[in-house]
C-alpha positions in Angstrom: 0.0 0.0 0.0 3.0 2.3 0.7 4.6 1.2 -2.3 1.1 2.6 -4.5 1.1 5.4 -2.4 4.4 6.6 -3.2 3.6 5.6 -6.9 1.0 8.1 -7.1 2.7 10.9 -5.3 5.5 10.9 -8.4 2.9 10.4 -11.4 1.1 13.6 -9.9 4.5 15.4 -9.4 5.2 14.2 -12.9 2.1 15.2 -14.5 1.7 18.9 -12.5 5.7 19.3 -13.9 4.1 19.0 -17.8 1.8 21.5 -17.3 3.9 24.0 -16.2 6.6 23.4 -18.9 3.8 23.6 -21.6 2.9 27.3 -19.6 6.8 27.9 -20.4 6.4 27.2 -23.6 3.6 29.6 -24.2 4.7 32.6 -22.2 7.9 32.4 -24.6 5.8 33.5 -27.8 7.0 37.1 -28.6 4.3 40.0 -28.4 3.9 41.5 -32.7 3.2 45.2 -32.7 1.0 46.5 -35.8 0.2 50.3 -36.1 -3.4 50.5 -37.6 -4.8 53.3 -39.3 -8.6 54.1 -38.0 -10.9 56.5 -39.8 -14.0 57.7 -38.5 -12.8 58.7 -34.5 -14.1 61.8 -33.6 -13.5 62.2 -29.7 -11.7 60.5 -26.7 -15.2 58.2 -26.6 -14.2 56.7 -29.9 -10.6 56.6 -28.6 -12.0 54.6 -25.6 -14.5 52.7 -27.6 -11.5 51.1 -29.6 -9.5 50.7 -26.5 -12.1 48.6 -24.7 -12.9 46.6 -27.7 -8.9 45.7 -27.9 -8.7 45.0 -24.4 -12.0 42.5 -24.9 -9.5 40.7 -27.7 -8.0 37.5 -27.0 -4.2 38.0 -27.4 -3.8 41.7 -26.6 -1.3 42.5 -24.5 -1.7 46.6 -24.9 -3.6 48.8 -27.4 -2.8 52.5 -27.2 -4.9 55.1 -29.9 -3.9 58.4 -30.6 -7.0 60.8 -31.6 -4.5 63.3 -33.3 -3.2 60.5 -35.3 -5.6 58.2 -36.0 -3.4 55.7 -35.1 -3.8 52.6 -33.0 -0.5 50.9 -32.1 -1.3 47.4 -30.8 1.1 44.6 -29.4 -0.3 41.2 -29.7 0.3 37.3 -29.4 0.8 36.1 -32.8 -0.4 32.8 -31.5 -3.5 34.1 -30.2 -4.4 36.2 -32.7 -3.6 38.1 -36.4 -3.5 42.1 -37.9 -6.4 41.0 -40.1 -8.4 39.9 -36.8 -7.4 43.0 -35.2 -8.7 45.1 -38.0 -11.6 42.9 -38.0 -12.5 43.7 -34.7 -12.2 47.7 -34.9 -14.5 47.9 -38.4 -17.0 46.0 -36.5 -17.0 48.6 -34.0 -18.0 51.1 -36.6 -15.0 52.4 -37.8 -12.4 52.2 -40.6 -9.2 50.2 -40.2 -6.3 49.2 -42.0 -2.6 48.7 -41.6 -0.7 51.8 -41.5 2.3 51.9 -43.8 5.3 52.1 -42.0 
């Protein structure tokens, strides 16, 4: 009974060790940054619509928009998500969106 015991202990330990190397692995993927031009802002509440909606995207890590620029600048996990899904999720918001030439 010890003997099955001790058994079990290391299959857990070995198990609860995978999981956190897979973690690892993830948290290794490099955050992308795209610059996205938006048309159609008018005032800090569209700065902060476009904001939220980002921050409401899976694989966001920070979205700041500029008003004065029309400009959001967006750093994201590739592995999570894409530009085009990005872009995506700011037209559906209402406005216009497409990646700003660099």
């Amino acid at each position: 009974m010890k003997y099955l015991f001790v058994l079990l202990t290391i299959a857990g330990l070995f198990l609860a060790g995978c999981g956190q190397q897979e973690s690892q692995a993830e948290a290794a993927v490099e955050p992308q940054i795209v610059k996205v031009d938006v048309e159609g802002m008018t005032c800090d509440g569209c700065v902060n619509s476009i904001k939220s909606a980002m921050a409401e995207s899976e694989g966001v890590v920070e979205c700041e928009v500029s008003l004065e620029q029309n400009l959001a600048t967006i750093s994201y996990d590739p592995s999570k998500t894409s530009p085009d899904a990005l872009i995506k999720t700011i037209e559906d918001h209402g406005y216009g969106a497409k990646v700003a030439k660099q």
